[in-house]
N, C-alpha and C positions, 0 to 999 in steps of 0.2 A: 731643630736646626736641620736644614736641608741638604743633602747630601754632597759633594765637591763634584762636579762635574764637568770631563775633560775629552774632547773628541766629538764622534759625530752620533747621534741618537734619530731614533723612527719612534713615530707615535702614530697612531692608525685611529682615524673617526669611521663611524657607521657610516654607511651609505646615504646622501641624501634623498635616493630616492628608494620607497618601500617595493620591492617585488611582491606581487598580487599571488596569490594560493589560490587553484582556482577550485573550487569547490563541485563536488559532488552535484546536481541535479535532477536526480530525479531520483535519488534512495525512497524505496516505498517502504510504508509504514502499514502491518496489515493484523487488524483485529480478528480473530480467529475460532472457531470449535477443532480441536485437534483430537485425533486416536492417538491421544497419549497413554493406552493401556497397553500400548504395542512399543511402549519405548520402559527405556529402563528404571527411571525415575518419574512414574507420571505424578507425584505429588510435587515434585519441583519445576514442575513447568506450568503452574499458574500464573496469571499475572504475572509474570518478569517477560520484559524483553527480552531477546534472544538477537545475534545480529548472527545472521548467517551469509555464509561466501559460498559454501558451495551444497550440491546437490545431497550429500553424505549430514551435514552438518545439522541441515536443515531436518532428514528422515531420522537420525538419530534423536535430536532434542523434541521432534513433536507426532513421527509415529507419522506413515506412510503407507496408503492400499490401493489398488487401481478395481478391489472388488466394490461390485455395483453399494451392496449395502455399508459400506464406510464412504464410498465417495459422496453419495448423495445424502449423508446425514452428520459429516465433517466437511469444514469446507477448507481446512490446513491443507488434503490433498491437491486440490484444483491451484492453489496457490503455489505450494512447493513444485509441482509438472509446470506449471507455467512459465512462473519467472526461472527456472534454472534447465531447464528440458527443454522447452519451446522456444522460450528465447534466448536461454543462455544470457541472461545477464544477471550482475548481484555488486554488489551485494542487496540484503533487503533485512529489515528489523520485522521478527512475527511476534505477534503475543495471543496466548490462548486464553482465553476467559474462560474455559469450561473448567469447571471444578471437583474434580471427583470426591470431594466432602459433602458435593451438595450437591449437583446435578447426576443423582444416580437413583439407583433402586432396590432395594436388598431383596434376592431370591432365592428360596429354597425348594430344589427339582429332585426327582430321582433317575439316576440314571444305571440302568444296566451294562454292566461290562462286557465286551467280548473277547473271551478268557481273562485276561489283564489291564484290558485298556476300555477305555469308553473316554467320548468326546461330547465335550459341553455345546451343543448346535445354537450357541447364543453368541453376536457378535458385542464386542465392547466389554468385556469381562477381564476384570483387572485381576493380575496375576496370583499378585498374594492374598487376595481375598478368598480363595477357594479354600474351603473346608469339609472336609468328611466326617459325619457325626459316626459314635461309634458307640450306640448305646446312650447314656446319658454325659458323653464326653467326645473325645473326638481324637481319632487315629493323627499322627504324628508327620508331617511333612519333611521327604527326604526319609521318611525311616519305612515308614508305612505306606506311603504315595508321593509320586513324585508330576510335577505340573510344567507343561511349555506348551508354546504356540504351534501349530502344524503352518505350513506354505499358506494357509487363508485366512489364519489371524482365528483363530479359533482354538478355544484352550484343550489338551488332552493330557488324560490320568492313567499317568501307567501306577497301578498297584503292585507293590514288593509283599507276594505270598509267604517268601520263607525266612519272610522277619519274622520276630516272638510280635504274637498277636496279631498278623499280617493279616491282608484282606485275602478273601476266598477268589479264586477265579469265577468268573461266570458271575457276580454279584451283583445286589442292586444296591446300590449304594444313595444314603440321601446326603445331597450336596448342597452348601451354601453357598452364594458369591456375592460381590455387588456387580453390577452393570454398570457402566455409563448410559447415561439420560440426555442426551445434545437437545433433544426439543424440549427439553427443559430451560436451557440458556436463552434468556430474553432479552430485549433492549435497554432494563437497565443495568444487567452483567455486563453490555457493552460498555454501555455509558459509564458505569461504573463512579470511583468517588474516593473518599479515605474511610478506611478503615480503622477505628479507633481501638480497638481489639490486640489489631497487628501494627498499627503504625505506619502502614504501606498505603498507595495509590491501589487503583484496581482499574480494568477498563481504559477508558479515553482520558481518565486523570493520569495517565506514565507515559501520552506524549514528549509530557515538559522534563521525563526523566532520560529520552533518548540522546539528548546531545551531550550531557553530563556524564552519560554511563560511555559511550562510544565515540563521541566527537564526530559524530552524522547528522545533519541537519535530515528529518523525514520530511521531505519535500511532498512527497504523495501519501496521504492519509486513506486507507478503505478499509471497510471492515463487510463484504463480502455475505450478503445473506440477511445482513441485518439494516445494510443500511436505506431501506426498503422506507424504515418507519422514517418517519418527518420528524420525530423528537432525535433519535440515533441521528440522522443527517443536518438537524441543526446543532449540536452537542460538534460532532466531528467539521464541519464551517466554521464556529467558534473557536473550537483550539487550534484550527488552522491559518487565523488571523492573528495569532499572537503566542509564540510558539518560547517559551523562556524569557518572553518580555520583548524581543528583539528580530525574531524568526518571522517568516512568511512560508505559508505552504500552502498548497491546493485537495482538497476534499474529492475524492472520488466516490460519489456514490449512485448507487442503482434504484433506477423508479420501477414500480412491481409490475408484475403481466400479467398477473390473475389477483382478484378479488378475494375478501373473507369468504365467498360463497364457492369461490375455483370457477369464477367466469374471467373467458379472458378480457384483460384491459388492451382496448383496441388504440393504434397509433393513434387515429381521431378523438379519441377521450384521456389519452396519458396527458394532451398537455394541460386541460383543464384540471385534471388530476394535481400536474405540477404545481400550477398556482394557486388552487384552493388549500394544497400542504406546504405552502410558500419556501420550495426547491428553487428560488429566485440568489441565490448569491454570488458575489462578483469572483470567491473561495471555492467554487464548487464546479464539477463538471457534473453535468448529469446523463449516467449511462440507460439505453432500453435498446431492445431487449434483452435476453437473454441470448449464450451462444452455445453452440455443442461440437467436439471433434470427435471424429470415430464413436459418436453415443455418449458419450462423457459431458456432462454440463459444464459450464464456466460463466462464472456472472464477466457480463460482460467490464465489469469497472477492474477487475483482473487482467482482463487481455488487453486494457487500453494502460494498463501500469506497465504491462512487458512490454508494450509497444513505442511506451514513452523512453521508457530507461532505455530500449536500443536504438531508440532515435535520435536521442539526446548524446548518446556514446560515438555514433556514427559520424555526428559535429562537433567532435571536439567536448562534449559536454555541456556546450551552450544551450539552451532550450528557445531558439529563435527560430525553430520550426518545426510546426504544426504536426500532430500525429496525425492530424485527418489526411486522407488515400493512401497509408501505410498500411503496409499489410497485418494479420490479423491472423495467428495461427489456428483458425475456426473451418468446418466447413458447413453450415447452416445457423440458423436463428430457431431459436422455439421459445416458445411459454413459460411460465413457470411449471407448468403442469409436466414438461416434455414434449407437448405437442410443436408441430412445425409451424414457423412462423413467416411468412413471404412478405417481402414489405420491396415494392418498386422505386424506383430511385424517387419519383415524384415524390411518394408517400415520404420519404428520408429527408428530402429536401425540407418539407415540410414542418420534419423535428428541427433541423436542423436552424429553420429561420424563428423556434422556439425554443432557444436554447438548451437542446438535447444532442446528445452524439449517438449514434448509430453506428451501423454496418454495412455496408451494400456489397455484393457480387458482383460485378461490372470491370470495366476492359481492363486492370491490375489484378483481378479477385476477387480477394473477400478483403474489402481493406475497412478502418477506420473513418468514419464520414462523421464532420460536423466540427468546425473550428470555434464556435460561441459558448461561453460559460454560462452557468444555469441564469445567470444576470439576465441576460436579451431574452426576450426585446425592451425591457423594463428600462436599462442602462445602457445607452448608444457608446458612452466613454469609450474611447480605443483602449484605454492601460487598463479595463475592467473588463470587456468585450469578449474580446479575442484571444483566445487561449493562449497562444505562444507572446501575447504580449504581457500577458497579466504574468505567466512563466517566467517573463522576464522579471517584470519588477520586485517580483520574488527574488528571482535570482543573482538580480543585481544587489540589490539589499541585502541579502545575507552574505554577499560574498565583501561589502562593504564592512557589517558589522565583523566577521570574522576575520579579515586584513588587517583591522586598524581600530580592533578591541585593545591590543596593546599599549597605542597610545592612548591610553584615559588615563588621565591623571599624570600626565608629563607637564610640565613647564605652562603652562602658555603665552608661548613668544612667537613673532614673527616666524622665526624657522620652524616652528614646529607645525603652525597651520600651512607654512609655503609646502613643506614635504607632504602633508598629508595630498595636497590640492595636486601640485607637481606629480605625484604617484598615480592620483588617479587619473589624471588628463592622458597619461601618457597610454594606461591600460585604457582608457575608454578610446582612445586613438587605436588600438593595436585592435579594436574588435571592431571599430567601423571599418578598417582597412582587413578584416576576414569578411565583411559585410553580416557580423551578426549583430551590426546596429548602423541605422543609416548616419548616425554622428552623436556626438555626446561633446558635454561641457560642463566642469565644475567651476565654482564662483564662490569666494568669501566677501560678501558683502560687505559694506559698511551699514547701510541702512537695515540691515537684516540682523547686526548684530549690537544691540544698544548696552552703553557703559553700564547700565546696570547690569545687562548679562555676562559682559566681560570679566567684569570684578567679580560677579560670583561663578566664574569656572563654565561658563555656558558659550558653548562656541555652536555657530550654525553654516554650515554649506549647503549651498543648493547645487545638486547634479543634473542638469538637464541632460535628455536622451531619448533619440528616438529608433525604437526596433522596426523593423518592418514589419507592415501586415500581412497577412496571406493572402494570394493573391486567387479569390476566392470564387472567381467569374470572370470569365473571358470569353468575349462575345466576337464572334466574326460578321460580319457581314459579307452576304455572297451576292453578285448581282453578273448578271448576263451584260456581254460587250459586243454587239453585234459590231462591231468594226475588226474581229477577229475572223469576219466572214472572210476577207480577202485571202487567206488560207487558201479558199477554194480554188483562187487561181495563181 
């Protein structure tokens, strides 16, 4: 029985129309070797994502050096100065595949003290593994010796003399440790897979685990060093085309500059290069060369993610325009080797009408060159082509699926497909009127939607839209007016 009711009452409906969340853009995703022996927990920063904000966050969970021997044999350093130093943007999801269960080396040195202390002159040397044998047993850590890092990431041993059974000063003591081993980690650590052991993803299978654990869609996938090989860059293509069943993202990977033999691969032979490792996909940009600031290497598919994320931040967040001529916190190109590399705008042009991105120095700097996905020339397609358009349709798409994932499994009635349609015409109107689309239009068919799909719960909209392209050549023509001779008089 319904309750007596006398006077005047308010009841309040939802909104008819859905307000749009606009989504993140350009979060990178970045498969990693880290100097996790310099953080606190290096056995818990395998394999797991990590989502880091800030510059602290990032050196504590995966261990940070600017000395030459970690930068050039970790590439977690190049990534954390980049995206948070250089460009100050973030956030970014890293994950380290190096493994100190398995990518190391067990060694046994001797090392002489002077008086109390002696220094282990070996980088990568994980903390708790250091042992002093002591006869046929071994002197007691914290009683007998005690172990920490000095300013260079290098382990030292102050010995405690006037324990019971203390170490002598002036000793030679033999020591055990393990090392970390980074050139040990290969392309299928990257690639990685399930581990049946543990239960877990490993590698490029904990994509599909980033928007579940953080609610970030990783828009930019690299993995920096490795993604050189052709199986690693088709591996990272494929999970970028279908990313939780629903996602789109773009593949940042690097083509090499030296050979098995360490000859360098000349601009003139990378692209044949490209094509015979079929680096052709509509998911992928493809970076060459190599770049270096102040002596510091940086794969260049690094500097083109900080340059994405603060380009994309600069507009709002929309990705409707192009990182090529943006600047590039580099000042030179080189080799894999380190050597320098010069490449003339012509020579750039060149990659660039092979769908590669480069770097050129020219009248902004040192900017970003080349707007085509590793597709072209193979694929003329605009929404496949051109970077900031394929960007979009990423970005349009996931920001459709995450809108209006709530309604699955409402009703299906009249009102409920009007609000869906009604919502989004209104947001696809508010971004041609920013001009980060020349127009858009959503449509529920009838012909598109047949009574057999009806009935079983299948609803289909088509969204038309178009982003603009880059405007990517602009030709003058100059011509002499000899009717301007009258001047003279």
């Amino acid at each position: 029985m319904s309750a007596y009711k006398h006077g005047v009452r308010i009841n309040e409906n939802a909104t008819s129309i859905i307000t749009p969340v606009t989504i993140e853009s350009a979060t990178p995703l970045f498969f990693v070797t880290a100097p996790i022996h310099l953080t606190e927990n290096p056995y818990g920063a395998v394999n797991v994502p990590k989502l880091c904000y800030t510059y602290s966050e990032a050196v504590s969970a995966f261990g940070f050096s600017t000395k030459k021997e970690i930068w050039d044999n970790y590439t977690a350093p190049e990534v954390i100065q980049c995206m948070f130093q250089l460009f100050g943007v973030s956030p970014c999801v890293i994950v380290n595949v190096l493994d100190p269960n398995i990518h190391k080396e067990d060694i046994v040195e001797e090392i002489t003290l002077d008086k109390s202390s002696g220094i282990i002159e070996t980088d990568g040397v994980l903390l708790d593994s250091v042992k002093i044998k002591n006869g046929s047993g071994y002197y007691i850590l914290n009683t007998h010796y005690t172990v920490s890092f000095d300013d260079n990431g290098l382990v030292v041993i102050n010995a405690v003399s006037d324990a019971d059974g203390g170490i002598e000063e002036n000793a030679v003591l033999k020591v055990e440790y393990v090392k970390l081993k980074p050139e040990m980690v290969g392309k299928f650590d990257v690639i990685g897979g399930f581990d049946d052991e543990t239960g877990k993803n490993t590698g490029l299978e904990l994509v599909s685990e980033v928007f579940p654990r953080f609610r970030k869609i990783p828009c930019q996938i690299a993995a920096p060093g490795f993604s050189s090989s052709p199986t690693v860059a088709a591996v990272m293509e494929t999970k970028a085309k279908n990313i939780n069943g629903c996602f789109n993202a773009m593949a940042l990977v690097d083509l090499p500059t030296v050979d098995e033999n360490g000859r360098h691969i000349r601009y003139s032979d990378i692209v044949k290069w490209k094509n015979d490792n079929n680096y052709i996909g509509a998911h992928m940009m493809a970076c060459y060369p190599e770049t270096e600031l102040d002596g510091y290497r940086y794969h260049l598919s690094v500097q083109l993610a900080g340059c994405i994320a603060l380009t994309d931040y600069e507009n709002g967040g929309v990705p409707h325009i192009s990182p090529s001529n943006h600047t590039l916190k580099i000042n030179g190109l080189i080799y894999g080797n380190n050597e320098e590399f010069i490449l003339p705008k012509e020579h750039a042009d060149y990659l660039n009408g092979n769908g590669i991105i480069t770097a050129i120095n020219f009248t902004n700097g040192w900017t970003a060159w080349g707007n085509r996905t590793a597709v072209y020339p193979s694929s003329t397609d605009v929404k496949d082509c051109f970077i900031p358009t394929r960007r979009m349709f990423c970005w349009l798409g996931n920001s459709i699926v995450t809108n209006y994932f709530s309604r699955v499994d409402y009703p299906l009635s009249s009102r409920s497909v009007h609000t869906i349609v009604d919502s989004i015409g209104m947001w696809l109107n508010s971004l041609a009127s920013r001009e980060c689309i020349l127009g858009g239009s959503v449509e529920f068919l009838e012909e598109e939607n047949s009574t057999v799909d009806l009935i079983d719960g299948i609803v289909k909209l088509r969204v038309k839209f178009a982003p603009p392209s880059p405007m990517r050549d602009v030709e003058f023509t100059l011509e002499y007016d000899p009717s301007y001779l009258s001047a003279l008089f």
